[in-house]
C-alpha positions as CSV (number, residue, x, y, z in Angstrom):
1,X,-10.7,-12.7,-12.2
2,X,-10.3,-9.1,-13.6
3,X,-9.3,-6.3,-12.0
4,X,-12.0,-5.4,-9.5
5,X,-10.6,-1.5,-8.5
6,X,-8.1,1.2,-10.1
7,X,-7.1,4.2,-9.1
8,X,-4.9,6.8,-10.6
9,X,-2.8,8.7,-7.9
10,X,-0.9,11.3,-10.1
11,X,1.8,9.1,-12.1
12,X,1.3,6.1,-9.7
13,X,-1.8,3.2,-10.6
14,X,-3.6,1.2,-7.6
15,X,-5.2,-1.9,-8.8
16,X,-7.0,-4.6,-7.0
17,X,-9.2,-4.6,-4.1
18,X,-9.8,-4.5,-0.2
19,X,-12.9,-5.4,1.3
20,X,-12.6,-5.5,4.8
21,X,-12.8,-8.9,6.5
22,X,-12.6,-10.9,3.0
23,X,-9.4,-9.8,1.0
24,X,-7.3,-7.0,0.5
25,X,-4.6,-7.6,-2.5
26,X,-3.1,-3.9,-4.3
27,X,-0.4,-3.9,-6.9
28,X,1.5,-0.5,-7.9
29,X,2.4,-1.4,-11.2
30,X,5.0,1.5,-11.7
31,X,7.1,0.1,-8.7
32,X,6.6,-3.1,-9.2
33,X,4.9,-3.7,-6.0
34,X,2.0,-6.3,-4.7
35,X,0.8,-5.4,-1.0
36,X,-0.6,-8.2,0.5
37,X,-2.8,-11.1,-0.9
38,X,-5.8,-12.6,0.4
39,X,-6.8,-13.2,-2.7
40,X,-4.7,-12.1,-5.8
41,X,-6.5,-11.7,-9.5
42,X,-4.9,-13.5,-12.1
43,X,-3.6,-10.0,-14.2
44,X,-1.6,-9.2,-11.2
45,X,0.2,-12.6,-10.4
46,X,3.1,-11.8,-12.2
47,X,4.2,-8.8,-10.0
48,X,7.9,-9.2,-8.7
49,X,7.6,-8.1,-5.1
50,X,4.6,-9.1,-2.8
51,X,5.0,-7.0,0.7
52,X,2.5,-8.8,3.5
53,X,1.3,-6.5,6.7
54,X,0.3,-9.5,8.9
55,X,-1.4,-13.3,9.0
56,X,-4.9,-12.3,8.7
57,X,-6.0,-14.5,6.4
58,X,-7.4,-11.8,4.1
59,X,-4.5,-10.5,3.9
60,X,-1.9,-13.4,3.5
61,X,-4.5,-16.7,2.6
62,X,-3.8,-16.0,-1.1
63,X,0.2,-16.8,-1.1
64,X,-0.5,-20.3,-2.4
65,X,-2.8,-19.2,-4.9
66,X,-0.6,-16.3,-6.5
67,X,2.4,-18.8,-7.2
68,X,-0.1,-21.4,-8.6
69,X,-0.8,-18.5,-10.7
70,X,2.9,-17.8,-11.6
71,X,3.1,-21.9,-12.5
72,X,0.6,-21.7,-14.9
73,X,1.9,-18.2,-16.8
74,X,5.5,-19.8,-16.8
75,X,6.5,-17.0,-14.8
76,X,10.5,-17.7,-14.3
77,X,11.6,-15.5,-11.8
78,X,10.5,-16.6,-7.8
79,X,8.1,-14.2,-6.3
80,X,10.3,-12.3,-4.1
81,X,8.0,-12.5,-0.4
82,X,8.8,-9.8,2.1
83,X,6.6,-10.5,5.1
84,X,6.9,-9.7,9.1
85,X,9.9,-12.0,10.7
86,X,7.0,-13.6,13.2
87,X,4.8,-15.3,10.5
88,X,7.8,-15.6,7.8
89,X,8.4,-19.6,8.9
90,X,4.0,-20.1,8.9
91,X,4.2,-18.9,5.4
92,X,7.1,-20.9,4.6
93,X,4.8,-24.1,5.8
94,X,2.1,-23.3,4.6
95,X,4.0,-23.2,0.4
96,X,6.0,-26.5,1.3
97,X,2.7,-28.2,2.3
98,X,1.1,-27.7,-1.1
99,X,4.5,-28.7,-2.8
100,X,3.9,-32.0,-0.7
101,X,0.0,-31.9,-1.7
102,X,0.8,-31.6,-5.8
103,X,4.4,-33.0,-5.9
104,X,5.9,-29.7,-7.4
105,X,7.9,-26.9,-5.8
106,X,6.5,-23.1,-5.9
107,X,9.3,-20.4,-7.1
108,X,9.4,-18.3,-4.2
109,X,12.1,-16.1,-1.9
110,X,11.3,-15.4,1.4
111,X,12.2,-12.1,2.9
112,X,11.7,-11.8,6.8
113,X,11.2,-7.8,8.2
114,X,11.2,-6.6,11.0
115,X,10.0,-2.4,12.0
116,X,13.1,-0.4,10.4
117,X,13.8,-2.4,7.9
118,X,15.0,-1.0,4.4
119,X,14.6,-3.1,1.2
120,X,16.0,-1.6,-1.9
121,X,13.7,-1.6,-5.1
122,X,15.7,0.4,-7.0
123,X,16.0,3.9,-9.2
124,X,17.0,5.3,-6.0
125,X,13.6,3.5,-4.4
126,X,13.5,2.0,-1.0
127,X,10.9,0.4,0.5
128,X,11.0,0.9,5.2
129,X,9.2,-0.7,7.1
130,X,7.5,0.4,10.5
131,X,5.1,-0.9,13.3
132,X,1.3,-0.2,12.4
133,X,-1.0,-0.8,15.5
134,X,-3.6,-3.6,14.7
135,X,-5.2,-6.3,16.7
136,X,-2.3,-8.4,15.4
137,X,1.1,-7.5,15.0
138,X,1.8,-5.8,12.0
139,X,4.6,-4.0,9.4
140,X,3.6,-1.3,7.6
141,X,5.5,0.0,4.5
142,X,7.0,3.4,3.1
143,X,8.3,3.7,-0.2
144,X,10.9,6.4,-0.2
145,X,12.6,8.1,-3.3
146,X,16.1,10.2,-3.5
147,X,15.6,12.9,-5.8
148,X,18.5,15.6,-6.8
149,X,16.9,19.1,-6.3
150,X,18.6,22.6,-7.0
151,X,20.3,24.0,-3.8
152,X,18.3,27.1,-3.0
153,X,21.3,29.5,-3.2
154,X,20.9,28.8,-7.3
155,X,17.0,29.0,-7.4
156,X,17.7,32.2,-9.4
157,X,19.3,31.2,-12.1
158,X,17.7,30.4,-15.3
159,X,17.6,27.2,-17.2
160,X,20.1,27.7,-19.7
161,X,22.9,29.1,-17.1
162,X,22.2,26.2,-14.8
163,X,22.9,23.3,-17.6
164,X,26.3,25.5,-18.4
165,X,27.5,25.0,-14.8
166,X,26.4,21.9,-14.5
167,X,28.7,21.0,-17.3
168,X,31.6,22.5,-15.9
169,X,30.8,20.3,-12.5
170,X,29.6,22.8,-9.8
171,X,27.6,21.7,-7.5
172,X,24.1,23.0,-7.7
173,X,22.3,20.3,-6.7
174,X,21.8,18.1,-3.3
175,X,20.3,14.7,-2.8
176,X,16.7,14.8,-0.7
177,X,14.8,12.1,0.1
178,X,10.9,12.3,0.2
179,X,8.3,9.8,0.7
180,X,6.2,8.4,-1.9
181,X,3.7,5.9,-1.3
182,X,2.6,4.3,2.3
183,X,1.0,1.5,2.6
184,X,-0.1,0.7,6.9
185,X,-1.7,-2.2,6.1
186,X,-4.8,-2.7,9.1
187,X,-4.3,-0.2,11.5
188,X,-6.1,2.5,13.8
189,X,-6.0,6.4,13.5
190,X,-3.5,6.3,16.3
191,X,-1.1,5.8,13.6
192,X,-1.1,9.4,12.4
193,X,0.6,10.4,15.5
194,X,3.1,7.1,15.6
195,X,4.6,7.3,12.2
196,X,4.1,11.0,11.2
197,X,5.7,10.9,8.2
198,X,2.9,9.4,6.3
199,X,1.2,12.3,6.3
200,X,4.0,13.4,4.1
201,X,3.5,10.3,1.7
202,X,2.4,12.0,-1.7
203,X,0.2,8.9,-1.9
204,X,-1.5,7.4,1.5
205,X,-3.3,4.2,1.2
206,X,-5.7,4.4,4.4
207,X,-8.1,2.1,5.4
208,X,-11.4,3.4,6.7
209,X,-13.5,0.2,7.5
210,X,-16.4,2.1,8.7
211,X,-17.8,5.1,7.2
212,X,-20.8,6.2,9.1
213,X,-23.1,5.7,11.8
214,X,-23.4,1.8,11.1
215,X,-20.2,1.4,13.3
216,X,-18.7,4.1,16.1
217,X,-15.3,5.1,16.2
218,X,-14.4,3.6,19.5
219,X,-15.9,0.3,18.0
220,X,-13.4,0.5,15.4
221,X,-10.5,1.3,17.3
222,X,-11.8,-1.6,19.9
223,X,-11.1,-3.8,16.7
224,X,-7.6,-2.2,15.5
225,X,-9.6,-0.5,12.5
226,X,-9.9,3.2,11.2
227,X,-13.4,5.3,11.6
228,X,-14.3,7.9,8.9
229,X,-14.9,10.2,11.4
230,X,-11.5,9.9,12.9
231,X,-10.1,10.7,9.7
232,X,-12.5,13.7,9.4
233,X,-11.0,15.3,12.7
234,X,-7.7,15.5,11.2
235,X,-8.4,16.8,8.3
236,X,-6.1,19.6,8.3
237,X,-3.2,17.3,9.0
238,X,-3.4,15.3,5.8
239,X,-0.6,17.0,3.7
240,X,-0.7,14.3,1.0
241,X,-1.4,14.8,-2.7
242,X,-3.6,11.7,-2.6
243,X,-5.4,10.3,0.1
244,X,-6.8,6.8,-1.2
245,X,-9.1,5.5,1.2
246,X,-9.9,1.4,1.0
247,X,-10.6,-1.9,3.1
248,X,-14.4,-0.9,3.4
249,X,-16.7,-3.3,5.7
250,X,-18.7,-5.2,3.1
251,X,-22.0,-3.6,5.2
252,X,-21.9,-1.1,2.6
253,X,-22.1,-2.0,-1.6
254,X,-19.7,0.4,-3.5
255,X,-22.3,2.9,-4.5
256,X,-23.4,3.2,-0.9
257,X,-19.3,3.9,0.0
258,X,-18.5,6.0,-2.4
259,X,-21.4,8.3,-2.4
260,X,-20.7,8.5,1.2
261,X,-16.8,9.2,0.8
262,X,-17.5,11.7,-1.9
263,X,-20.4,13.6,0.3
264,X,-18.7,13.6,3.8
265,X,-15.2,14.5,2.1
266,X,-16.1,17.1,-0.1
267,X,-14.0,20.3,0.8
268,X,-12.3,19.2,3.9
269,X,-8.9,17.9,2.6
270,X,-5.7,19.1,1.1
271,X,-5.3,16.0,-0.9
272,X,-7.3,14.7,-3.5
273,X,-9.3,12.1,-2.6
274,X,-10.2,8.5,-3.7
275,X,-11.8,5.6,-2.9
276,X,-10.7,2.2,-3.5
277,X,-13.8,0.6,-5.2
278,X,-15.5,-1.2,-8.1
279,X,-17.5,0.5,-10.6
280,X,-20.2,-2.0,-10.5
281,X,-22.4,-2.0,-7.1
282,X,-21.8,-5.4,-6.2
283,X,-18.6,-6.4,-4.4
284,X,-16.6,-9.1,-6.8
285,X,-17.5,-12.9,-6.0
């Protein structure tokens, strides 16, 4: 299966696809990153890391089939699993039964997580988890970075001066941390105000299942899913520099969602905006 969905989020790549209800599989290729896998395409099954939210089964039924995938490619290193603490033993029955069924074992570390959680990826990366409110219990993920940045007492000085006393050892810089991309996994807009810093995620990968009138907010919510029209009311609070809306009910085909993204976004945001979905006008499958 090729690659149904890309988007470019400044230097960061989103590939794969979320379609609400069916499967929802992404891989950040710079980082290394899978997030969750109902389903996972066959280019992506060699990602190191696979991060799950929760046991929906479009979200997790596709564990079994991406080391299948990593069996056939010869891929030598496990698949590193990170995966909420509460489902971690299900998942870990669910591999061993098909390593009973075809009488060979799956490459694969499990990873149990539990809200605060850090896992190091690193280059100064760490991936945190948090709660994300859903109908089922679920983890949602934070990539953070450490960066070195110039103390603002030296913002004055030029280029040239600043390399000289770096040389002789002065300290002119201090470590910050910042946060990358996030990832809540299913979720409802009342995440905003639980876990604030994603609004401060240069990248924020949001579901918004519903986009119009076809489903009301309150429905969504009711459900453990995000309204367009939620979003729309916090408009201003968005302080990302990309705002990649996906996991869109398969009541709309992609030309119906993103004409309606592009026409009910237009002007209202900080961040740029994107949507999650295939150039054709037929969902994949």
């Amino acid at each position: 299966m090729a690659i149904p969905c890309t988007v470019q989020a400044g230097q960061y790549t989103i590939r794969g696809l979320s379609l609400g209800g069916i499967e929802t599989c992404m891989q950040v290729p710079q980082l290394g990153l899978l997030f969750d896998v109902g389903h996972c395409p066959r280019s992506l099954a060699a990602t190191p890391r696979l991060f799950i939210t929760h046991g929906h089964a479009d979200h997790a039924g596709g564990l079994v089939g991406i080391l299948s995938l990593r069996l056939v490619y010869s891929v030598e290193a496990p698949l590193e699993v990170y995966a909420p603490h509460w489902i971690t033993d299900a998942l870990k029955d669910v591999v061993a039964a098909f390593e009973r069924i075809q009488d060979q074992p799956y490459k694969v570390n499990f990873h149990p997580l539990g809200k605060g959680d850090v896992v190091p990826i690193g280059q100064g990366r760490e991936v945190r988890c948090f709660a994300s409110p859903h109908v089922l219990p679920t983890l949602g993920y934070t990539v953070w970075e450490r960066v070195q940045k110039l103390k603002p007492e030296f913002s004055h000085l030029a280029g040239p001066e600043i390399g000289a006393r770096k040389k002789l050892g002065e300290p002119l810089f201090e470590t910050t941390e910042r946060p990358v991309l996030t990832f809540p996994g299913d979720t409802t807009i009342r995440l905003l105000d639980a876990q604030p810093h994603i609004l401060e995620s240069r990248i924020l990968l949001l579901e918004t299942t519903y986009i119009d009138g076809r489903k009301t907010a309150q429905q969504c919510l009711d459900h453990g899913h995000v309204h367009l029209d939620q979003v729309l009311e916090r408009a201003a609070d968005f302080r990302n520099e990309h705002l990649v809306f996906t996991h869109f009910s398969q009541a709309y085909t992609p030309g119906e969602a993103r004409a309606i993204v592009r026409d009910r976004t237009a002007g209202r945001f900080k961040p740029a905006i994107h949507a999650l979905l295939p150039d054709a006008d037929t969902w994949p499958g």
